[in-house]
LONUVO-76825 format. One line per 5 residues: number of its first residue (from 0); their letters; for each residue z, x, y of N, C-alpha, C. Coordinates in pm, 1 decimal, padded with zeros to 6 digits, m for minus. Each point is the difference from the previous one (the first is absolute). Example, Ala and Ser with C-alpha at 12.3 -4.5 7.8 and 13.67 -1.06 7.14 Angstrom:
0 = as = 00780.0,01319.0,m00569.0,00000.0,m00089.0,00119.0,00000.0,00090.0,00120.0  m00072.0,m00035.0,00105.0,00006.0,00082.0,00119.0,00073.0,m00077.0,00109.0
This chain:
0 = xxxxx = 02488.1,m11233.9,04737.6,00026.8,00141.0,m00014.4,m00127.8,00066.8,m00048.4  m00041.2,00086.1,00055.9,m00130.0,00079.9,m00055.3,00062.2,00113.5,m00153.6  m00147.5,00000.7,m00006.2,00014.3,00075.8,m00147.4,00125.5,00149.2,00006.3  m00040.6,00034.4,00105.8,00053.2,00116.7,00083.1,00137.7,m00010.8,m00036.0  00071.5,m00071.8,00052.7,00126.6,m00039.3,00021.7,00078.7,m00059.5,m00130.9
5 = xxxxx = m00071.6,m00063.0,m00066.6,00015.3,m00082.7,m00115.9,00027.9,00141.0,m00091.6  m00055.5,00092.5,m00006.6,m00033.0,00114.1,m00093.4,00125.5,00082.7,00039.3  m00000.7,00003.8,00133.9,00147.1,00098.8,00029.0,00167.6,m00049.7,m00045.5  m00002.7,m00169.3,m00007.3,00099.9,m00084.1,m00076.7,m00025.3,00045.0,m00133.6  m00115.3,m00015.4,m00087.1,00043.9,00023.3,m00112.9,00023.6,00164.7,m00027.1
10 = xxxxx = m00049.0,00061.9,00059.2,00048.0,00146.9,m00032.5,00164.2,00047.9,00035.5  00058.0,m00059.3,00101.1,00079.0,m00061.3,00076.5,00087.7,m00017.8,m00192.6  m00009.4,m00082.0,m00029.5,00058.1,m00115.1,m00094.0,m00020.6,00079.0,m00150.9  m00108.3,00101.0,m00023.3,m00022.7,00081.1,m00129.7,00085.1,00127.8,00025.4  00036.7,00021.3,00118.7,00049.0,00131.2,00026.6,00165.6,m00028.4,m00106.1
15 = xxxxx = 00024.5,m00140.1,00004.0,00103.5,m00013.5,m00074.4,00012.5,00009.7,m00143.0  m00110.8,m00003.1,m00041.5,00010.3,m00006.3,m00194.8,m00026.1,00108.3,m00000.1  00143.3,m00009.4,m00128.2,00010.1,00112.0,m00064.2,m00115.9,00056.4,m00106.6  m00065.5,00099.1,m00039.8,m00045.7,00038.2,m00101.0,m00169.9,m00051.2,00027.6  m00067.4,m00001.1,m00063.5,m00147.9,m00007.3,m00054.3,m00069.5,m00113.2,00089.6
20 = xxxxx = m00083.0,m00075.2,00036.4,m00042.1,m00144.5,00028.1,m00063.4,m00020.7,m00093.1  m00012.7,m00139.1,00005.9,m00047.5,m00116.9,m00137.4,m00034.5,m00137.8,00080.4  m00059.1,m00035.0,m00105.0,m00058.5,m00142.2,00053.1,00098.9,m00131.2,00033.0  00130.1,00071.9,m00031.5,00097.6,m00063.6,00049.8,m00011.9,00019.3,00130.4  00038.9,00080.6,00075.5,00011.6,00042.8,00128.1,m00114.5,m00120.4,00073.9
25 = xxxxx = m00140.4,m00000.4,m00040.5,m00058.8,m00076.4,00076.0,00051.7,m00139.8,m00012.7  00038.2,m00055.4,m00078.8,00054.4,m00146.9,m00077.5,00102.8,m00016.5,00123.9  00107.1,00082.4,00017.3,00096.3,m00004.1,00070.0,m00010.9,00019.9,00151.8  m00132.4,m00006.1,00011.0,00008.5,00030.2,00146.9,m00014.6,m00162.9,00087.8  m00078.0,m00081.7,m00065.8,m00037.9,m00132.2,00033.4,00056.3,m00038.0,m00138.0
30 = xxxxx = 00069.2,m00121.7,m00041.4,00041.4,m00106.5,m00076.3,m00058.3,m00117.5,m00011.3  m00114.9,m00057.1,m00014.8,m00086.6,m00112.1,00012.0,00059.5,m00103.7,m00122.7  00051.3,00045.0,m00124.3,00038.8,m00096.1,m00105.3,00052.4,m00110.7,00069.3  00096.8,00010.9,00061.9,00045.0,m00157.3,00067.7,m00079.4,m00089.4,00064.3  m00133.2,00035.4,00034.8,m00066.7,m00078.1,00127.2,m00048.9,m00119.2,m00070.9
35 = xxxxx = 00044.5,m00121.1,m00026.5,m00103.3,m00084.9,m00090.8,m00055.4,m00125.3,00111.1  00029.7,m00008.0,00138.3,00018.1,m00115.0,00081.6,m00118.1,00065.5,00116.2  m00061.4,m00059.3,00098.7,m00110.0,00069.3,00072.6,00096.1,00053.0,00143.6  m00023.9,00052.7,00061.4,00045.4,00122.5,00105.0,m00053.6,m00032.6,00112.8  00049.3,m00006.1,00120.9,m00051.1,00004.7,00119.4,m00084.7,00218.0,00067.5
40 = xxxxx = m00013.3,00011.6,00098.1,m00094.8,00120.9,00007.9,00159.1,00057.9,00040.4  00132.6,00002.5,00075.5,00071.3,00003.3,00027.1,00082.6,00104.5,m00106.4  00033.4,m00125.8,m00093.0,00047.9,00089.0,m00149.6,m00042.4,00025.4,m00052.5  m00149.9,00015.4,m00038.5,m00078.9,00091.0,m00096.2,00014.1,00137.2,00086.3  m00023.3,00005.0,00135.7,00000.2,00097.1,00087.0,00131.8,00107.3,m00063.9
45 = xxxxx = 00144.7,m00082.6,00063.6,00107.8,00037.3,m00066.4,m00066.4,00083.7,m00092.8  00009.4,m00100.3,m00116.2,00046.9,00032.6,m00146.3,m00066.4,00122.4,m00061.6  m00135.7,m00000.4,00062.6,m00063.5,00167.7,00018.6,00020.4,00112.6,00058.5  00046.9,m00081.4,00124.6,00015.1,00105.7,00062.9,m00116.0,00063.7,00122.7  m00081.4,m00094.9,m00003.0,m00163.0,00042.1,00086.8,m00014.3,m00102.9,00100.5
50 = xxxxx = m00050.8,00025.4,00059.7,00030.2,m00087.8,00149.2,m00104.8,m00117.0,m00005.5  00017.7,m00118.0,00068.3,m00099.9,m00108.4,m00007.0,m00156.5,00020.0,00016.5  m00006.5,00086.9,00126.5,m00098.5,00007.2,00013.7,m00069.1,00122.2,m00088.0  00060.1,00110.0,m00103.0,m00090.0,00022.8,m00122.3,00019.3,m00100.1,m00121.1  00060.4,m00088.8,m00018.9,m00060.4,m00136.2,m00046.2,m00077.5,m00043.1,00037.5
55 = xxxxx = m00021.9,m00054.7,00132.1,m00187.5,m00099.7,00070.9,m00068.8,00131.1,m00026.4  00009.6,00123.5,00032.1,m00118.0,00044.5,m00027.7,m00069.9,00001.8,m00130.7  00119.4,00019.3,m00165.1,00005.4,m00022.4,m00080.7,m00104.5,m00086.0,m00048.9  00050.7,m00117.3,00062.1,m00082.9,m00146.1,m00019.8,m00155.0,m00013.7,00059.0  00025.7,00082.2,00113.1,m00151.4,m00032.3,00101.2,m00100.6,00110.9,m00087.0
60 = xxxxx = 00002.0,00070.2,m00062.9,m00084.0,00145.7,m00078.5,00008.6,m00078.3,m00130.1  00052.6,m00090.6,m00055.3,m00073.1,m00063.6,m00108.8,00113.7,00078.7,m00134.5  00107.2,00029.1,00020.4,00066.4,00088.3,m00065.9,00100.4,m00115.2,m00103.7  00040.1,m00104.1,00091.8,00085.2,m00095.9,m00069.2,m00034.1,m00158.1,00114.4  00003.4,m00039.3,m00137.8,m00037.8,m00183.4,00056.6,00151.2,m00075.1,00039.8
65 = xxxxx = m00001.4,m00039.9,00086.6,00145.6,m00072.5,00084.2,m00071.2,m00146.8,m00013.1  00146.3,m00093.6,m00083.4,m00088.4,m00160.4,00076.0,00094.5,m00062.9,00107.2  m00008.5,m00054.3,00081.3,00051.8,m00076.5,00082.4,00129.9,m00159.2,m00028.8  00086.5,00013.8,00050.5,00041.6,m00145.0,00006.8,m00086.8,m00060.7,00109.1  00093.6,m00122.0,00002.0,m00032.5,m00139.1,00094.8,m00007.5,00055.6,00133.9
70 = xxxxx = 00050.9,00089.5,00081.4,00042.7,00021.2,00050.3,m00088.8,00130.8,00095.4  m00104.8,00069.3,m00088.1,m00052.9,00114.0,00007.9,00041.2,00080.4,m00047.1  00149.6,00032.2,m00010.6,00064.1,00128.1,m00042.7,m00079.7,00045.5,m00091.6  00014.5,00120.7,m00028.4,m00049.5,00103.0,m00102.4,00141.1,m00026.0,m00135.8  00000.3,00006.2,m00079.0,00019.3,m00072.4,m00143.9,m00033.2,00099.8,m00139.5
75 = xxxxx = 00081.9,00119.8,m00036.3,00006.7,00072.9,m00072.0,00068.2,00001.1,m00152.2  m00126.7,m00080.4,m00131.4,00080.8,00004.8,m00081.9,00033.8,00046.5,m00065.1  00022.4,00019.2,m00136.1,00081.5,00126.2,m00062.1,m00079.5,00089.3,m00066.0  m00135.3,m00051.5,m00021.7,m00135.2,00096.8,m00046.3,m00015.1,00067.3,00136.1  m00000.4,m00043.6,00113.8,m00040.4,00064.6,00066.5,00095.5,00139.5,00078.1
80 = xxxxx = 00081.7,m00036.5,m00040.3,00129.2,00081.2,00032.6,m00005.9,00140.5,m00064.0  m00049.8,m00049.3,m00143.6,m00018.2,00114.8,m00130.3,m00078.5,00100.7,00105.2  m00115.7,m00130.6,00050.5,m00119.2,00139.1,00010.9,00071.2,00086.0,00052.6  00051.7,m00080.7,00142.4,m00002.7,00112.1,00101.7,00144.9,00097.9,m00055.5  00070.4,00010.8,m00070.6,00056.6,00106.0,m00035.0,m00114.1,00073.1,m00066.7
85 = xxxxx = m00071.1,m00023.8,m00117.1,m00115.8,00092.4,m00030.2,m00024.3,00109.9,00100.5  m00061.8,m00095.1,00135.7,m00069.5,00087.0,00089.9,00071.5,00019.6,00097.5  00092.2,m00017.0,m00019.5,00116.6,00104.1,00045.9,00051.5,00131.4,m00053.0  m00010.3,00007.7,m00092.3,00025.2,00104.3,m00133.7,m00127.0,00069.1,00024.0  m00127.4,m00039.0,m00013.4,m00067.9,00067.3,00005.5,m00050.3,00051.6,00135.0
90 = xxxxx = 00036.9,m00076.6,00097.3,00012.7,00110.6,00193.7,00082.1,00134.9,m00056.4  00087.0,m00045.7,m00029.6,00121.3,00116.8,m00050.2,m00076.2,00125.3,m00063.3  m00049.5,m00032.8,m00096.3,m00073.9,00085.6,m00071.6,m00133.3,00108.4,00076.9  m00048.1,m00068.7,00109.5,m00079.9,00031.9,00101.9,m00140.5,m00026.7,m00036.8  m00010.6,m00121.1,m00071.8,m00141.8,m00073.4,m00022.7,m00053.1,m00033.9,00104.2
95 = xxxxx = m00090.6,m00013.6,00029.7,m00072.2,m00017.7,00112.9,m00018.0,m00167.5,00064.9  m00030.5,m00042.6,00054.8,00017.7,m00161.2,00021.9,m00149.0,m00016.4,m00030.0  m00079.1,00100.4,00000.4,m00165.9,m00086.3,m00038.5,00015.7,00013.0,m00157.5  00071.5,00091.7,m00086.3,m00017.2,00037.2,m00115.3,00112.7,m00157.6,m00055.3  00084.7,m00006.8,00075.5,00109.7,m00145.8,m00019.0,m00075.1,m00143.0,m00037.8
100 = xxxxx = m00127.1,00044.9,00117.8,m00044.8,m00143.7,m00005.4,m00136.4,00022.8,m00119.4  m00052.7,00088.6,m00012.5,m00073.4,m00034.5,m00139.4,00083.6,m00042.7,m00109.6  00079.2,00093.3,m00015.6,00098.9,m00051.0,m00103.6,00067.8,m00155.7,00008.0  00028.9,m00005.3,00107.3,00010.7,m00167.3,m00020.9,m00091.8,m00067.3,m00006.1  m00168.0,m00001.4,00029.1,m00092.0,m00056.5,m00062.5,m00042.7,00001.8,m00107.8
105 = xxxxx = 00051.2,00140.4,m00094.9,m00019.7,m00047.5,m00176.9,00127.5,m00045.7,m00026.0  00081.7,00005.4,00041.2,00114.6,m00111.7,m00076.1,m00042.1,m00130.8,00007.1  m00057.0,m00061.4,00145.4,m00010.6,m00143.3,00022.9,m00123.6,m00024.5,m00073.3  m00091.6,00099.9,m00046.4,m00082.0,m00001.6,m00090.0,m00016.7,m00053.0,m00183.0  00156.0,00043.9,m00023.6,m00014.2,m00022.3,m00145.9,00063.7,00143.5,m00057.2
110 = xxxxx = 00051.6,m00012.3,m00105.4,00017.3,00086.4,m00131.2,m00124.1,00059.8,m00051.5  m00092.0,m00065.9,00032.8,m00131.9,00115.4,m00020.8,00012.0,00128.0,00088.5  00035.9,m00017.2,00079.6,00027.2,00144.8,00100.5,00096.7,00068.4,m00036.3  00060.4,m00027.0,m00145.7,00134.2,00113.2,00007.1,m00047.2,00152.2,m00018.7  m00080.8,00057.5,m00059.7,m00040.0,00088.2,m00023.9,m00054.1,00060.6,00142.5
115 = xxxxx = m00052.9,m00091.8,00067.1,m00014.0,00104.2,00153.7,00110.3,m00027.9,00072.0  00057.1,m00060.6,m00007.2,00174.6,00006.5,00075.3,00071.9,00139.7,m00045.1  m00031.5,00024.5,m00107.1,00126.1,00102.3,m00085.8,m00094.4,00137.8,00064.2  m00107.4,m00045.1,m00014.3,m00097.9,00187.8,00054.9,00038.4,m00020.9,00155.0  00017.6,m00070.5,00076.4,00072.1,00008.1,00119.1,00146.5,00054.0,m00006.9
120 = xxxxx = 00048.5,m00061.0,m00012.1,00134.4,00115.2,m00044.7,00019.9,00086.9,m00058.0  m00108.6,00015.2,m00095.8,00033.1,00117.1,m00080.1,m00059.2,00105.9,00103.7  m00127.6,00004.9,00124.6,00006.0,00083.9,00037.1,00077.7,00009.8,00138.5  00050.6,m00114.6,00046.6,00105.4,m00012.1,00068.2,00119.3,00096.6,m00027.9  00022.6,m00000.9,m00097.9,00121.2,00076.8,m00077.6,m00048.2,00166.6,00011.0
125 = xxxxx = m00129.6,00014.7,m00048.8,m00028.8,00134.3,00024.4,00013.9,00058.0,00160.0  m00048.6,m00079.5,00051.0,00004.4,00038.9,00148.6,00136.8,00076.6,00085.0  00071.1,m00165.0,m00054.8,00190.7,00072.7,00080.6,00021.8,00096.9,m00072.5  00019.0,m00024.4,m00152.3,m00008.6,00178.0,m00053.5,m00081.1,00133.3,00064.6  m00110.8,00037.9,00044.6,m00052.3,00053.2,00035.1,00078.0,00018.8,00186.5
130 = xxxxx = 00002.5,m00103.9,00062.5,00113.6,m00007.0,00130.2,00084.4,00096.1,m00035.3  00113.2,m00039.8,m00126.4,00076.7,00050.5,m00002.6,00029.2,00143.2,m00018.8  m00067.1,00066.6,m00085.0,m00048.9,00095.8,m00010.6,m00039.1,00117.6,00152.6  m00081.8,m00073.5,00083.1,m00035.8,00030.5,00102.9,00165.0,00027.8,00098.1  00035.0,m00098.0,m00025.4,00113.8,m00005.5,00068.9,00113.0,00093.2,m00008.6
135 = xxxxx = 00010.0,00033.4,m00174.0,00123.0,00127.5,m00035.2,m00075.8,00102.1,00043.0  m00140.2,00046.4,00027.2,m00036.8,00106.7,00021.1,00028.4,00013.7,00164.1  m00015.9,m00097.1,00062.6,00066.3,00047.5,00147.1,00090.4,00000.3,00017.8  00078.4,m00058.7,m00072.7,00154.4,00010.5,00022.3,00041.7,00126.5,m00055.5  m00057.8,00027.4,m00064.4,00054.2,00156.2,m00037.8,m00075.7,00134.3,00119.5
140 = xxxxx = m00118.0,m00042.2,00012.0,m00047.8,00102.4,00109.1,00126.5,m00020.2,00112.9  00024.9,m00116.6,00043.4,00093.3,00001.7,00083.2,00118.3,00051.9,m00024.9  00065.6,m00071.4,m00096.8,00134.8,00135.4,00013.4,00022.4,00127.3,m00042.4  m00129.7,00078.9,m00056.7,m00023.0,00147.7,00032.3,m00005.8,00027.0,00113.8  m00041.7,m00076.4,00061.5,m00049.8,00028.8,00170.3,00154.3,00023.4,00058.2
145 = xxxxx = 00073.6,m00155.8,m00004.4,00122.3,00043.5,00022.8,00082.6,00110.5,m00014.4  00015.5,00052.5,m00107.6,00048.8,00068.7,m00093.9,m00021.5,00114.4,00038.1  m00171.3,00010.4,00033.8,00001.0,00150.9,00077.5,00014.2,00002.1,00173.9  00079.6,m00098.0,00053.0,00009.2,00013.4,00106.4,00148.2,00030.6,00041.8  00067.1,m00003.0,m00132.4,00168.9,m00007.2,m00072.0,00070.5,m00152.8,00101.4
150 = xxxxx = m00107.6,m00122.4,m00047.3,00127.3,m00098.1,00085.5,m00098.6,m00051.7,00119.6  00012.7,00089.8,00117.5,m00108.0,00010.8,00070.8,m00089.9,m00065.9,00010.9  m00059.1,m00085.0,00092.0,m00141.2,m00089.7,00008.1,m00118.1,00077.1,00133.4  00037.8,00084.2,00070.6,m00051.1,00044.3,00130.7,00092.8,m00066.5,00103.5  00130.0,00023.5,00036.7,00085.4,m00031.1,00101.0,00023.5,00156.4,00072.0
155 = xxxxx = m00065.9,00120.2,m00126.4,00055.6,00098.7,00082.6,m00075.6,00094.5,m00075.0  00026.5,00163.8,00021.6,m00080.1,00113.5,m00034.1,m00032.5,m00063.3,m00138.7  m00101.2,00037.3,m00055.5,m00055.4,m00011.1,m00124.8,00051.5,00074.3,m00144.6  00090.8,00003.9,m00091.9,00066.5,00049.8,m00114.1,m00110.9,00080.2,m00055.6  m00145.8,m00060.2,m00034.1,m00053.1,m00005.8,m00125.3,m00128.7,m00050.6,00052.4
160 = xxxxx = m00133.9,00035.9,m00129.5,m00111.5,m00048.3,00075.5,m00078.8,00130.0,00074.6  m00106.1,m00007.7,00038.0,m00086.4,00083.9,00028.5,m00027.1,m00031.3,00148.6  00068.8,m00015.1,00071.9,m00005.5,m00013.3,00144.6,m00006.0,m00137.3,00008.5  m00012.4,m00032.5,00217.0,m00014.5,m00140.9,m00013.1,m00115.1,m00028.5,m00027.1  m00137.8,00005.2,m00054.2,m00106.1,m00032.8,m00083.0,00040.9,m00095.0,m00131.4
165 = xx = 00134.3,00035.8,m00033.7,00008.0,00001.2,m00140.5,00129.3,m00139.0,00037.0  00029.8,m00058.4,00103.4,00091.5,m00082.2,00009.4,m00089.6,m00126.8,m00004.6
């Protein structure tokens, strides 16, 4: 499932809670506490919700390490499972996949990198704020727009507005 799609399920799925969001809401969207046994690409796929092949790509960009059985299969264990909800959570968020993969090179780095991990998110965090922001302001240009068209989108004579220039 692409990020795309994945994002329209959970909005899909938030449209249902009641009241405020919280870091519950993300907790509850994926359940990983149970996973203690290793995973085929199949049901990790499932259990996320993201399709196999953004898993191999996952794996092939250096994002998360897969080991193999006897067999070849791809072999997902329960650290690795963590990640990829991480960076799943954080597609969600609309991190970038090059900004994903530095960040997973100071993790695989060490606890010496926490301090540039956290200035990554922290301006990560500024950013979607700033999105968001961006975002109530068109959404509001837009339904003035509406609003002065009474309903109206251009199906017919114009309500409101300064001619068709102004549509």
């Amino acid at each position: 499932m692409a990020t795309e799609d994945l994002m329209s399920r959970v909005l899909h799925t938030l449209s249902e809670v009641d009241g405020p969001m919280s870091v519950e809401v993300i907790h509850q969207l994926v359940d990983v506490t149970g996973v203690e046994e290793p995973m085929t690409i199949a049901e990790v796929a499932d259990l996320l919700d993201l399709s196999q092949h953004t898993l191999r790509y996952y794996e092939r960009i250096g994002l998360i390490e897969v080991g193999r059985n006897s067999g070849g299969h791809r072999v997902y264990e329960p650290a690795a499972v963590r990640r990829l909800v991480f960076l799943t959570r954080m597609r969600l968020s609309g991190m970038a996949i090059r900004d994903l993969q530095h960040y997973v090179a100071l993790v695989d780095a060490g606890t010496d990198t926490v301090p540039e991990r956290l200035e990554m998110l922290l301006e990560h965090r500024d950013t979607v704020r700033r999105q968001i922001r961006e975002l109530t302001l068109s959404l509001t240009a837009t339904e003035y727009k509406i609003a002065t068209y009474g309903g109206a989108t251009g199906d017919g004579p114009s309500t409101g507005g300064a001619g068709p220039a102004a549509h």
